[in-house]
C-alpha positions in Angstrom: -65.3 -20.3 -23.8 -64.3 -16.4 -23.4 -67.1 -14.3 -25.3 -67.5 -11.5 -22.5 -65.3 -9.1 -20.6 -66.4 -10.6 -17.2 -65.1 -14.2 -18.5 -62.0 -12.3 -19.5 -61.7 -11.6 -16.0 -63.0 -14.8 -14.6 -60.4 -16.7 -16.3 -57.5 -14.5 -15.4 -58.3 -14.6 -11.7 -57.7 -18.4 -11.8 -54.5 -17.7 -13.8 -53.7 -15.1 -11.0 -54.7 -17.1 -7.8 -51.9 -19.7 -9.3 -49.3 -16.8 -10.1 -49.8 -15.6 -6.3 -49.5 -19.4 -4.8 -46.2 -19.2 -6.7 -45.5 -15.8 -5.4 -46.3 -16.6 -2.0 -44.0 -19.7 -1.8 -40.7 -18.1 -1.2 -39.2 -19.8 -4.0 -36.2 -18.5 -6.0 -37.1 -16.2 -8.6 -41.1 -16.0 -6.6 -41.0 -12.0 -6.2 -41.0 -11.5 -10.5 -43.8 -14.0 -10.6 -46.0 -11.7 -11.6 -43.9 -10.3 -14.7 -45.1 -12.8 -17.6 -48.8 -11.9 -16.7 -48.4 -8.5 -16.6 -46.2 -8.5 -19.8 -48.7 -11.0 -21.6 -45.5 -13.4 -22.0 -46.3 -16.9 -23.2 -49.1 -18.7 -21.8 -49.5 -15.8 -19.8 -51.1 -13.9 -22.4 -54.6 -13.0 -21.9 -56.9 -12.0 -25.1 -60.6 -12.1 -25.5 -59.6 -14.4 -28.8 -56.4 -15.3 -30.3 -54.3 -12.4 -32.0 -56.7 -9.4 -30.6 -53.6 -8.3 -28.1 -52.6 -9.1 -24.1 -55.6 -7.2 -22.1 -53.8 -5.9 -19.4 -57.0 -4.2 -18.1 -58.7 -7.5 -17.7 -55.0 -8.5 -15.7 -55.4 -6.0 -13.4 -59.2 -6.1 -12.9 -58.2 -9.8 -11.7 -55.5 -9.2 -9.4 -58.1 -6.5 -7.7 -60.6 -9.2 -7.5 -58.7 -12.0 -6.3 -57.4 -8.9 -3.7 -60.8 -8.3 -2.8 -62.0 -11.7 -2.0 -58.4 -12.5 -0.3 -56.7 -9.1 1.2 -54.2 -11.0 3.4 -53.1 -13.0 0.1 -50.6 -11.3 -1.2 -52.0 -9.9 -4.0 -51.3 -6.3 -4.0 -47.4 -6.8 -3.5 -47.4 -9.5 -5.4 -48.8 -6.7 -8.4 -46.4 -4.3 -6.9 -43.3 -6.4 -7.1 -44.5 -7.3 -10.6 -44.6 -3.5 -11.6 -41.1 -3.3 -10.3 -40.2 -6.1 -11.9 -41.6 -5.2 -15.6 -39.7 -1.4 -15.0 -36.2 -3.1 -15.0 -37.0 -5.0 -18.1 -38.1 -2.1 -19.6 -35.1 -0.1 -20.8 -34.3 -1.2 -24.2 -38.0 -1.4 -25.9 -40.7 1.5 -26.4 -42.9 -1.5 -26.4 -42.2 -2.6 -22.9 -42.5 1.0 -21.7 -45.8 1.4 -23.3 -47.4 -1.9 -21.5 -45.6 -0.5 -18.0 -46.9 3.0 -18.5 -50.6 1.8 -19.4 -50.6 -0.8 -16.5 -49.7 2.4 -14.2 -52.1 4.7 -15.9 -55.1 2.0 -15.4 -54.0 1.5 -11.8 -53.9 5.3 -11.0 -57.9 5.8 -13.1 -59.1 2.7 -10.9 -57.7 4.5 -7.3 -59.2 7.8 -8.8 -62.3 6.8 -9.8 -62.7 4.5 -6.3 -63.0 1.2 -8.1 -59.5 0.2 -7.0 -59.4 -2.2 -3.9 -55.6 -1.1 -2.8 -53.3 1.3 -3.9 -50.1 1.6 -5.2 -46.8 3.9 -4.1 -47.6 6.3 -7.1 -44.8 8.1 -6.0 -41.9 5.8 -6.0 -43.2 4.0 -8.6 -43.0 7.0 -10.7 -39.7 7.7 -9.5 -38.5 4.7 -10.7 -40.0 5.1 -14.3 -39.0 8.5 -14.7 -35.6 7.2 -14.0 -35.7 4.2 -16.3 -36.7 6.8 -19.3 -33.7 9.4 -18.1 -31.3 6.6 -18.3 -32.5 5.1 -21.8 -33.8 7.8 -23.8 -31.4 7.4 -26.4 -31.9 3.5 -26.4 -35.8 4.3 -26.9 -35.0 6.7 -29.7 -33.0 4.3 -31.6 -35.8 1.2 -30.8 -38.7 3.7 -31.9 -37.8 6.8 -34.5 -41.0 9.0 -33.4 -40.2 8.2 -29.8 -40.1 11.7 -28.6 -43.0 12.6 -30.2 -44.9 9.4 -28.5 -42.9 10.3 -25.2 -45.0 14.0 -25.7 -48.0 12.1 -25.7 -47.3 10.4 -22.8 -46.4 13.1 -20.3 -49.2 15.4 -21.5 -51.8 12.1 -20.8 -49.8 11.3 -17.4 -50.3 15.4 -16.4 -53.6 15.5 -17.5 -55.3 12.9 -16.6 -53.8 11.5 -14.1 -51.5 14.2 -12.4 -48.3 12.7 -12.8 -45.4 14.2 -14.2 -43.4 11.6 -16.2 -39.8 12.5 -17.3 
């Protein structure tokens, strides 16, 4: 039973060591294993209890844990390739941008704040996002009526506290 943070995070490392077997196989399809955990898709959605939300803090606390106790496993590319993944299923929901921007933003607070056990390419990670946005924009503002108003948000919090210019 899941009543604390830490068995949030217990729980999704097992889910995660499983993901990354898949990853690791060479399979068809193995390099977006990674998507339906980070997106919270299916049984892949993590929640402290049923209907509170996918935690995708708890997600990426795991995949730095089963990092830590593994480095050669995989794990960071495996998140990496996942990131990439969820970025070109982003462009026609301000949803699906909003779960990909918050898994960066987490990642980037971790690496600042020196809790993170690898890092990411920030740079052409970004790249890639800001690109994603330039290319949908009007696709977002159709999904999502206040989207440039939320998009505001979101590059003032990407400058200010983490120091990276989005859009």
């Amino acid at each position: 039973m899941i009543k604390t943070y830490e068995d949030l995070v217990e729980y999704t490392e097992r889910m995660t060591r499983r993901i990354n077997k898949k990853y690791m196989s060479g399979e068809k399809g193995c390099n977006v294993a990674y998507l339906p955990m980070l997106s919270g898709i299916g049984p892949c959605k993590v929640e402290m209890r049923p209907g509170a939300g996918h935690n995708y803090y708890a997600v990426v606390d795991a995949i730095h844990n089963c990092y830590k106790n593994d480095p050669d496993g995989g794990y960071d590319r495996g998140f990496a390739d996942g990131i990439e993944a969820l970025t070109r299923v982003s462009s026609a929901k301000v949803g699906s941008l909003d779960l990909l921007l918050n898994i960066i933003f987490y990642q980037v607070k971790k690496e600042k704040e020196g809790t993170a056990e690898f890092n990411i390419d920030i740079d052409e990670i970004m790249a890639r996002v800001n690109k994603l946005i330039e290319d949908n924009k009007e696709v977002y503002r159709q999904d999502y009526d206040s989207f440039d108003h939320w998009f505001e948000r979101c590059q003032k919090i990407a400058r200010e506290k983490y120091g990276l210019e989005l859009g």
